[in-house]
N, C-alpha and C positions, 0 to 999 in steps of 0.2 A: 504494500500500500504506500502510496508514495504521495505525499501533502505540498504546497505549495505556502510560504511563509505571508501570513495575513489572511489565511483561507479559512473560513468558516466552516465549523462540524459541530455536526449533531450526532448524537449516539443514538440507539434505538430504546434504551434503559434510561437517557434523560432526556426524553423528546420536547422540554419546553423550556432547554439551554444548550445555548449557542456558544463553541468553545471557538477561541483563534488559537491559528497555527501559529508560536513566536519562533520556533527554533527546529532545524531540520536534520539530521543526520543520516547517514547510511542505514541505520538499522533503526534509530529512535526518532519519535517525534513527542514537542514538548510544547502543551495545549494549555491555556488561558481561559476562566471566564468570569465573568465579576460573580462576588460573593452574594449571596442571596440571602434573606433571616431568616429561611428555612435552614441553610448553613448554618447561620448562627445558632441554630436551636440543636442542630444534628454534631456541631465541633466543639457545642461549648464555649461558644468565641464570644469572649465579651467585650472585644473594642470595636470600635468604629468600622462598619462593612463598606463603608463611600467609597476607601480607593481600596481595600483589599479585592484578589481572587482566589478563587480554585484551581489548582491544574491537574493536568494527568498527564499520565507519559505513558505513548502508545509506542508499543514496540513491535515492528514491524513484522521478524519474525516467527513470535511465536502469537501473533493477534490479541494479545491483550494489553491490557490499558491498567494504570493504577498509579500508586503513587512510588514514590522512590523509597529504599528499606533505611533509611536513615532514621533512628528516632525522635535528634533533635534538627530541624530542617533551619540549614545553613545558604538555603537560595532564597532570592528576594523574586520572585516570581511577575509582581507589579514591573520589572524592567525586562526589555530583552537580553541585558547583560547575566542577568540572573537565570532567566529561560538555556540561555547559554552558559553558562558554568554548571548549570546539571548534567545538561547534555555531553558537556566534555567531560563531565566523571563517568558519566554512566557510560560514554564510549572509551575511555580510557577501564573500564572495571573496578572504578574506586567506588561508583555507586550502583546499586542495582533497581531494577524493578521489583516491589515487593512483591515476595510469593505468597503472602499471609491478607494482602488486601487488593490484589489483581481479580479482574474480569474481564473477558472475552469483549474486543474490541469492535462492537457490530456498530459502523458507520451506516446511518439512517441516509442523512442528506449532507450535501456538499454543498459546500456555496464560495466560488472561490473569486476572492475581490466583488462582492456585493454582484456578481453573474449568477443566471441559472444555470 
């Protein structure tokens, strides 16, 4: 599966959010999407949801999607420089895709640069 950076996905398990593509790699791709207060209620997150997101990292090969196995998360997700510093860990093996909180990556819709 191969994404184009600033391209819109939708999964078929979250069909009423919109992730963007920040960051591309050979094998991984690292997805964006503003945080919602149902997040807040589901993370526990008690600061301000205005400029945080969600991401997930969809890994090409084996088709699922999740979050990285790190427990304390050292990327700032809100920039592209952060979208990219996971991806250079997880392409270098420093970081992985969790196997404890991964799911099958079933791409619903595409929407790439606001195109059908």
């Amino acid at each position: 599966m191969r994404f184009a950076i600033d391209e819109q996905i939708t999964f078929a398990d979250e069909f009423d959010s919109r992730y963007t593509v920040k960051a591309i790699g050979s094998r991984f791709a690292v997805l964006t999407r503003p945080m919602t207060e149902e997040d807040r209620e589901g993370y526990e997150y008690e600061g301000s949801i205005d400029t945080n997101v969600v991401y997930t990292i969809v890994d090409s090969e084996t088709m699922m999607r999740g979050a990285h196995d790190w427990v304390l998360n050292p990327y700032d997700f809100k920039t592209s420089a952060g979208a990219a510093g996971c991806l250079r860990d997880l392409e270098s093996g420093l970081a992985h895709l969790s196997r404890r909180n991964s799911i099958p990556a079933s791409v619903l819709i595409r929407n790439c640069h606001g195109r059908h």
